[in-house]
Structure formats: structure tokens, C-alpha cells
C-alpha positions in Angstrom: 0.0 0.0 0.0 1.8 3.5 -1.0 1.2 6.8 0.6 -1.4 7.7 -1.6 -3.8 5.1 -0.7 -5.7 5.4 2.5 -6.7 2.7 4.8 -10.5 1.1 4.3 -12.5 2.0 6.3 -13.7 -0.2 9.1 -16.8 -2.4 8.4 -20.4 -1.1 9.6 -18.8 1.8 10.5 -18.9 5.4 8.4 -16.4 8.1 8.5 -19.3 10.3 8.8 -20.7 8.4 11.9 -18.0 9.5 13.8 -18.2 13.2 14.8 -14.6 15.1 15.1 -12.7 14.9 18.9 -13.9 17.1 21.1 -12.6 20.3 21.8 -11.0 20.9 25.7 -14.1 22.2 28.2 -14.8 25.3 29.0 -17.6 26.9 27.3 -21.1 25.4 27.2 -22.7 27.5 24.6 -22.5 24.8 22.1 -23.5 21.0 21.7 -19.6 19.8 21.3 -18.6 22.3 24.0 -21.6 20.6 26.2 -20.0 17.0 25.5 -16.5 18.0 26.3 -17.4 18.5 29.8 -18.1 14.6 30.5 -14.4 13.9 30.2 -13.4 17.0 32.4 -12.4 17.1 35.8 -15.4 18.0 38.2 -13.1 21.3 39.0 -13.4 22.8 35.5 -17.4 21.8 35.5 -17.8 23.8 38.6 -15.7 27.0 37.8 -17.7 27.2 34.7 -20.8 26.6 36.7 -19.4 29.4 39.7 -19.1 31.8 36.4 -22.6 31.3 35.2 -24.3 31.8 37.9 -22.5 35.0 38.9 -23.5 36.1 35.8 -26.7 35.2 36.2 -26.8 36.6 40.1 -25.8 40.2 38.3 -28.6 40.1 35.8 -31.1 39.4 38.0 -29.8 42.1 40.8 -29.4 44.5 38.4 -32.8 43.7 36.9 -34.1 43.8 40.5 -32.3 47.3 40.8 -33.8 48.9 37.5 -37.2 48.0 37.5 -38.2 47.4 41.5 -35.7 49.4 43.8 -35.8 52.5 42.1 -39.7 52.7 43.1 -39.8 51.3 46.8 -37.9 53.9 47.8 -39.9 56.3 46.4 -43.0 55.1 47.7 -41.7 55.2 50.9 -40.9 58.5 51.0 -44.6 59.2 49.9 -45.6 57.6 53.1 -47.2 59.5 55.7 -45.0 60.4 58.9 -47.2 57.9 60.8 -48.8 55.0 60.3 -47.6 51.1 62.3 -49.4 47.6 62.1 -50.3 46.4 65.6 -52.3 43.2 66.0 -52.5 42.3 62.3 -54.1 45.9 61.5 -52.7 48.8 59.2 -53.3 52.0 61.2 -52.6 55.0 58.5 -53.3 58.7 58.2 -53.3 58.3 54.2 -56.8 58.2 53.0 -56.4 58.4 48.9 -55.8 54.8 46.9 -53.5 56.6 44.7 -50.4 54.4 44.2 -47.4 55.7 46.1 -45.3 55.1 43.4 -46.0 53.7 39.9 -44.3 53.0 36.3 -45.0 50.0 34.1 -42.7 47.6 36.3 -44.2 48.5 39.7 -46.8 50.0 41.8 -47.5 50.3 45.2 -50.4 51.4 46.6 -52.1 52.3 50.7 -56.2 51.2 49.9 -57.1 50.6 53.6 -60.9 50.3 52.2 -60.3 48.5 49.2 -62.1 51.4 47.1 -61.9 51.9 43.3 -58.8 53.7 41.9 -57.6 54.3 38.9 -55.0 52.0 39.3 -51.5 51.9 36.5 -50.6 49.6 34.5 -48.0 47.7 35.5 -46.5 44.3 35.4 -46.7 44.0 39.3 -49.0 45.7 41.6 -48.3 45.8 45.8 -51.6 46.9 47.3 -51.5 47.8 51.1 -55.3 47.0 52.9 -56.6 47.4 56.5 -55.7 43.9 57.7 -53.6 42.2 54.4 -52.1 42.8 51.5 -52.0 41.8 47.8 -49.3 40.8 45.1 -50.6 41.2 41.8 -49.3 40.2 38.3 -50.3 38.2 35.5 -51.2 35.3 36.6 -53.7 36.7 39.4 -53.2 37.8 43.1 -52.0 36.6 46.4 -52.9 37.8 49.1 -51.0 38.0 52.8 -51.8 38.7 56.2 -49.7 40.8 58.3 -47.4 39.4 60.6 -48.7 39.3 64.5 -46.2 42.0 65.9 -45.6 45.7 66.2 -44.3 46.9 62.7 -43.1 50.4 61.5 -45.6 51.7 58.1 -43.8 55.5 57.9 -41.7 57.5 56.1 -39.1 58.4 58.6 -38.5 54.4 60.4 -39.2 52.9 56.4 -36.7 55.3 54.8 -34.1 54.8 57.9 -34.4 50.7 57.8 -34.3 50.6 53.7 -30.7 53.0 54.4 -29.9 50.5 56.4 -30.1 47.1 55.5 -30.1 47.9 51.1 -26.7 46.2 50.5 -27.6 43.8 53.0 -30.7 42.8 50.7 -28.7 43.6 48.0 -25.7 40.9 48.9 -28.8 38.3 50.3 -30.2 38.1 46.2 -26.8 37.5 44.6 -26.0 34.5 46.9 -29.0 33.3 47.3 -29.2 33.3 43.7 -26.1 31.3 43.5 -27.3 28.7 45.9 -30.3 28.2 44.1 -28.9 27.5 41.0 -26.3 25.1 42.5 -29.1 23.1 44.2 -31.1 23.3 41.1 -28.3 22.3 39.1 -27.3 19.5 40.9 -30.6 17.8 41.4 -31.1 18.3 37.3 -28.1 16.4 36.3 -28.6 14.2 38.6 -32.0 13.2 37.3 -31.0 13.6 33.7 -27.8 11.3 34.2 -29.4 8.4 33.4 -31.4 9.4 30.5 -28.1 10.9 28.7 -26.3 7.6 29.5 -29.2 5.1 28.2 -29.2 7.6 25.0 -25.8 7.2 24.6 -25.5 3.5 24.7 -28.0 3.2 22.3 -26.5 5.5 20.4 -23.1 3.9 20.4 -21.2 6.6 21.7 -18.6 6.5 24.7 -19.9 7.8 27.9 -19.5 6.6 31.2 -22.6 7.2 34.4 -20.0 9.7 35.8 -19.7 11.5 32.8 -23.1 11.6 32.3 -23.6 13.8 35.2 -20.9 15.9 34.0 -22.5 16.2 30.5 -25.6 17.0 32.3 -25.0 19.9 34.4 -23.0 21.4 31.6 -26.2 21.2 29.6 -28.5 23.3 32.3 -25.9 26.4 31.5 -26.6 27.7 28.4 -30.5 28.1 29.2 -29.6 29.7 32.4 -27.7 32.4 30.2 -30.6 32.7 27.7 -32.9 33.2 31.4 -30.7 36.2 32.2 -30.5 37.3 28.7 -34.1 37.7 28.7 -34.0 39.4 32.5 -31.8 42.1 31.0 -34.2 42.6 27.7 -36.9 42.8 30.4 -35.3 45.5 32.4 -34.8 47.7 29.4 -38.2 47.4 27.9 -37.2 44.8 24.8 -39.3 42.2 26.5 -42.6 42.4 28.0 -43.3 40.1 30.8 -45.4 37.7 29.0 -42.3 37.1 27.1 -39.8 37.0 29.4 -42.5 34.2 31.0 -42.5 31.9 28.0 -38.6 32.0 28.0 -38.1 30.9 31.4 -40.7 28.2 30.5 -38.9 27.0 26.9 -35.5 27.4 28.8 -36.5 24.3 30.5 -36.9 21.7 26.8 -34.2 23.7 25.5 -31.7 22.2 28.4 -33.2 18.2 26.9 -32.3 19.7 23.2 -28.5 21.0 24.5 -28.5 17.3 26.2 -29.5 15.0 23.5 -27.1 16.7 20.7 -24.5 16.7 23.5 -24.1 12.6 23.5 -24.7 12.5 19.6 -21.4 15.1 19.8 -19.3 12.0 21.8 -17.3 9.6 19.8 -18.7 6.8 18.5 -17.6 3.2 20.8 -15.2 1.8 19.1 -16.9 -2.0 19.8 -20.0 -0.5 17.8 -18.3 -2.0 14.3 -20.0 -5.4 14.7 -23.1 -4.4 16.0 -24.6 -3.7 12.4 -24.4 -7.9 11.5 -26.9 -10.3 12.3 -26.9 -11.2 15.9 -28.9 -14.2 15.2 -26.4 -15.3 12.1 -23.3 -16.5 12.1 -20.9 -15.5 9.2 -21.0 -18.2 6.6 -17.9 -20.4 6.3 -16.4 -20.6 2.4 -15.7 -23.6 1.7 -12.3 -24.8 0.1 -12.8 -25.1 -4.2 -11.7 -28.6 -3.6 -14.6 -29.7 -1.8 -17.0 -28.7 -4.4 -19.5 -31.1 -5.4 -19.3 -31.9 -9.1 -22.6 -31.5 -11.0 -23.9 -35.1 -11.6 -25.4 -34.3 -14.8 -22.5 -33.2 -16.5 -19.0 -35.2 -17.6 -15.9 -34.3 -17.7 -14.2 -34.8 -20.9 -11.9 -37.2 -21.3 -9.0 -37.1 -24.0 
């Protein structure tokens, strides 16, 4: 065999079967990048997750910060100079529903009698009554009771405790946004492990149950992004919050998609070349030209 000729390739295999060698790990935006993680250390999978979720931690502080804390504290400062909640009851001077402060991410509102207002359009609505008080958004309203305990509802204590404790509540989202996503993340891969492994082996491509995992939680990061993505379109008015709902549902099937072209993204097993043959069928044995049997109807010639 010269240079020139290349080697046959190996039966029941194709060259196109088996996808190029994976790059090293560290990004998850794409499938191969996804698969490279299930022969990584667990070290490099979890710097990459610790960088995510920072990122994500930001976007949704800073989403927090654009479209909620910039009207709380105006609201409080619309507050009366007194007003407490004592035995479950809102005691307050301020007599109009008006909200306190509005825009189209937020509004708060005092409506001790529940009376009509004009009310503002916004995505959610705080509504203070006598003796609860009611979220509102999109998909309806809860509504609270107040806690059984002497509270502070007025401008001066409000406005002193938001001084205060703000970076403490500020700190509190980013790491309890990071916490969440690593128990999230965790149980996830966990559950998908399995799945990705059973795909893989009938898909004839190398991946171990450890790997599997690994493959798996590298799959939940890209959709994560795409979540804070959409909280940052939100916060500057590209996304209305239908929208940015429907996202953080389809973020969910797009973390199977990312999984499933992940494992076809692994090289193929190597023992996968006989499994195209007949596993009921042996190969059939040639049998030496010798043993032929002669046609009986026919004669040789003889000189």
C-alpha cells in the first residue's frame, strides 16, 4: 500500500458516523462544548458553573435594581410620617388609593378600604389594605396577612431601615441566587444522568454514568444564560413580561435539546463495528474449491 492510498475504512462503520474529537471544556454555549465537559475534571465543570451563575446573580440584581428598587424607595418616601401595624391591622393617616409610586414595572399602593382607583398599568401591583395585603401580576393575586407584631408603616422608620439594611438585601439576592442555581443544578443532572447515559449506549457513543452527570449539568448552563439574557431585555423594555415568562418556561426543553445533541457530539464506541451484523447469524464459512461437489449431470471430458 503507498502513501497515496488510504486505509479502508472499518466495516459497519462510516467516516461520517463518527463526529470530530472534542474540543478541551470550558464553554457550554455549544453541543460539542456541552460533551467536552463529560471527560473533564469536576473542578473545571464547577468553575464554569461558579461563572454562570455569577453572571446570572448580576442580571437578576441588576434587573431587581432597574425595574423594582428604584420605586420602593420612592414610595416610601410618599408615606405618611405615621402609620404602624399592631395586632394584624394597618393603622394610617393616608386616606387616597392613589399608588405611592408607579411606572409599568411596579406599583405600590395604601387602599385601607379596598375602594376603586384608577390603578397603573403595571407588570406588578403591591396593594397595602386594612388587615392584608396583595401581590398582583399576571397570573392573578395573592394575598397575605400581616405578621402578628408591632411593625413600622412610615416614612421616617421605612426610609431609615431601607438606608440601612439595602446592600444587605442587595448581597442576600446575589447568593441566594447562587445557591439556588447550584441546588437546582445539581438535582437536574442528577435526574438527567441516566437518560443521557441510556441515550448514549444506544446510540453507540462513549460515555460513562460519571460522565453523564458531568455532561448533564453542563447542559442546564446555556439556558440559564438565555434566562438572564431575557431578565436584561426585560429591564430595558425589549421584552414584555409575557415574554420573558415563556422564555423561562422554553428554557427548560431547550436544556433536553442541548442534552441530547451533547451525547450524539461524543465519539462513536469503538466495539459499535460489529453491532450492524446479524446477531442471530453467524458469518458463513467458504468452503475450500476442492470440496465442491461436481454437477452429476455433467461429464468431464476425457481425451
Amino acid at each position: 500500500m503507498t502513501d497515496h492510498e488510504s486505509k479502508p475504512a472499518e466495516p459497519g462503520i462510516r467516516e461520517s458516523d463518527s463526529p470530530p474529537p472534542l474540543p478541551p471544556a470550558w464553554q457550554p454555549l455549544t453541543f460539542r462544548g456541552v460533551a467536552a465537559f463529560s471527560r473533564a475534571r469536576i473542578g473545571r465543570l464547577l468553575a464554569v458553573q461558579g461563572t454562570v451563575s455569577l453572571l446570572v446573580a448580576a442580571a437578576v440584581l441588576w434587573c431587581l435594581s432597574v425595574t423594582w428598587f428604584q420605586r420602593l424607595p420612592e414610595a416610601i418616601r410618599a408615606l405618611p410620617a405615621t402609620g404602624t401595624i399592631e395586632n394584624r391591622v394597618l393603622s394610617s393617616p393616608r386616606a387616597s388609593p392613589e399608588p405611592l409610586a408607579a411606572d409599568g414595572f411596579l406599583a405600590v399602593s395604601v387602599n385601607l378600604e379596598q375602594s376603586a382607583s384608577r390603578g397603573f398599568a403595571s407588570d406588578v401591583r403591591i396593594e397595602f389594605h386594612r388587615t392584608d395585603f396583595i401581590l398582583c401580576s399576571l397570573l392573578g393575586c395573592l394575598r397575605f396577612d400581616y405578621p402578628d407584631r408591632v411593625l413600622p408603616f412610615n416614612q421616617p422608620d421605612l426610609e431609615a431601615w431601607w438606608g440601612a439594611w439595602q446592600w444587605t438585601i442587595f448581597v442576600s439576592i446575589v447568593l441566594g441566587t447562587v445557591a439556588f442555581l447550584f441546588i437546582s443544578w445539581f438535582v437536574l443532572a442528577t435526574v438527567y444522568a441516566m437518560p443521557a447515559w441510556l441515550t448514549a449506549y444506544f446510540k453507540d457513543r462513549e460515555l460513562s454514568l460519571p460522565g453523564s452527570w458531568k455532561l448533564a449539568a453542563a447542559a442546564l448552563l446555556t439556558p440559564a444564560l438565555l434566562v438572564s439574557a431575557g431578565l436584561v431585555l426585560y429591564a430595558v423594555n425589549a421584552l414584555d413580561l409575557l415574554r420573558l415568562l415563556l422564555l423561562w418556561c422554553l428554557h427548560v426543553p431547550l436544556g433536553w435539546f442541548y442534552l441530547y445533541c451533547a451525547v450524539l457530539r461524543l465519539p462513536v464506541v469503538v466495539q459499535a463495528t460489529g453491532r450492524k451484523s446479524n446477531p442471530f447469524g453467524g458469518a458463513k464459512e467458504k468452503k475450500p474449491e476442492g470440496d465442491a461437489k461436481q454437477n452429476p449431470f455433467t461429464s468431464s471430458k476425457t481425451g
